[in-house]
C-alpha positions, 0 to 999 in steps of 0.5 A: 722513808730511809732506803740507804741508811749510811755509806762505809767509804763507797759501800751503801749501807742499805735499810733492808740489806741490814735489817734482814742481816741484823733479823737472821744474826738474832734469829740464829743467836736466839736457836744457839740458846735454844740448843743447849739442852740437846743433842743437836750442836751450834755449829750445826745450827749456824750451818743451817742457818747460812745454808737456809739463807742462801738457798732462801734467797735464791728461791725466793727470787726464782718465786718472784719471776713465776709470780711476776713471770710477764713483767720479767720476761719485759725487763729479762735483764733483772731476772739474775739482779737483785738490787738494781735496775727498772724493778728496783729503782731506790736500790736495794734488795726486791724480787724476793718472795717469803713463800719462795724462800721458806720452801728453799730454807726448810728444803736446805734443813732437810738435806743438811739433817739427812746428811748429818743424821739429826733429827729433822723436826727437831732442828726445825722445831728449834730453828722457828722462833728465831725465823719468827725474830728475823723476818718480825726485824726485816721487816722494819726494812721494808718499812725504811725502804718504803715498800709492802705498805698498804691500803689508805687510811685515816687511822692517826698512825698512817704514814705516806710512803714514796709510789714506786721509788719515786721521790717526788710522789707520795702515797696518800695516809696508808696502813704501815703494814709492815708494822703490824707484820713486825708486831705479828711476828714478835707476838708469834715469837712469844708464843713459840717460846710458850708453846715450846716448854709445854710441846707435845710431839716433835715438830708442833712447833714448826707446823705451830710457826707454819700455822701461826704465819699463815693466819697473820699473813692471810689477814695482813694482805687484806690491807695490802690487796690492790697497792702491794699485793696483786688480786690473783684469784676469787678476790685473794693475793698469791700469799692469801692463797698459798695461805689458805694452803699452809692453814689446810696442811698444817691445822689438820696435823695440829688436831690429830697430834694434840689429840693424842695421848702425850708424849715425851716430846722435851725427851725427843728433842734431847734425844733426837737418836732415841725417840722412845720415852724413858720408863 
């Protein structure tokens, strides 16, 4: 594994730190495209962007410690670090929770389109293939940084990683899961794309990317389940769970919506004051 990529005089450049920026730079560049045919600006696409970042982190983290409360409440001086310490000994950023942080980044995308009167499906419907780039990109990262592997393997493409940081013992062939999450969620890309030029109500494709997530996600943890992702409960992890969740939320608004007779969903999102189709 490769945590610290290079250093820039005493800057350490590491593997997650840069994927994760390099994911969110193209994930951003790719929704300013998406824009152009409506009615909601770059800039306002980059605030929110910027925004969502930082409150992702943020509550990403603050999911962490409730999920590995015990463990922080051992070590309390990690609770306000991200890239040292016992928890992190190769460096680097850890402690951060997907699930945490997509609560904070979509929450941030709801205030920011209130506050500036935008259309918030709409913004959203834009703002989730590049979400799908960004952590498909970050999580060539983790794979650099060695961490959220998986189960062992004898499948030929398995890979040893480093147990816990530590240099000196290695893992026996496992499933490089963060791979298969990296193919997943280019694949979920894809599909967004599709899926936006025949779109049928605003919002189907944010509660598209929801659903599409939690199927990939709920599968991957299976290779996952007992070496980087604790059992919580009925034999699931935490992120099968919330899941199970996303799958019970967003499937039924899928069914129902696309039930319905069509609408002028492109019109929506061009007008996102106006939402009543042209005669």
């Amino acid at each position: 594994m490769r945590s610290l990529l290079f250093q820039i005089g005493p800057i350490p450049i590491r593997a997650y730190g840069l994927m994760l920026w390099v994911g969110m730079v193209l994930g951003v560049l790719y929704s300013v495209r998406a824009a152009r045919n409506t009615n909601i600006k770059a800039d306002s696409i980059i605030d929110v962007a910027l925004y969502g970042v930082v409150a992702g982190v943020i509550f990403a983290h603050i999911a962490s410690i409730l999920l590995d409360l015990p463990l922080y409440i051992t070590h309390p001086s990690e609770i306000l670090g991200l890239w040292s310490g016992v928890l992190s000994p190769n460096g680097g950023l850890r402690g951060l929770s997907f699930h945490g942080g997509l609560i904070g980044a979509v929450g941030t995308a709801y205030l920011y389109t209130r506050r500036k009167r935008i259309n918030f499906l709409a913004m959203v419907d834009i703002l989730s293939p590049g979400l799908a780039i960004a952590y498909g990109i970050t999580r060539i990262g983790c794979f650099l940084n060695g961490c959220c592997y998986g189960i062992p393997t004898n499948l030929p493409w398995a890979v040893r990683f480093h147990v816990d940081g530590m240099a000196n013992e290695l893992t026996p062939p496992s499933h490089p899961t963060q791979i298969y999450a990296m193919l997943a969620n280019f694949a979920i890309f894809g599909l967004l794309v599709m899926l936006a030029k025949r779109k049928r109500f605003t919002g189907q494709i944010f509660v598209s990317y929801l659903a599409m997530y939690s199927v990939y996600r709920f599968l991957n943890e299976f290779l996952r389940k007992g070496v980087t992702a604790d059992v919580a409960f009925a034999g699931m992890t935490e992120a099968q769970i919330v899941s199970l969740i996303g799958l019970i939320i967003t499937l039924p608004i899928l069914w129902i919506k696309l039930r319905r007779p069509e609408v002028c969903a492109n019109f929506e999102i061009s007008k996102v004051e106006g939402p009543k189709c042209p005669s």
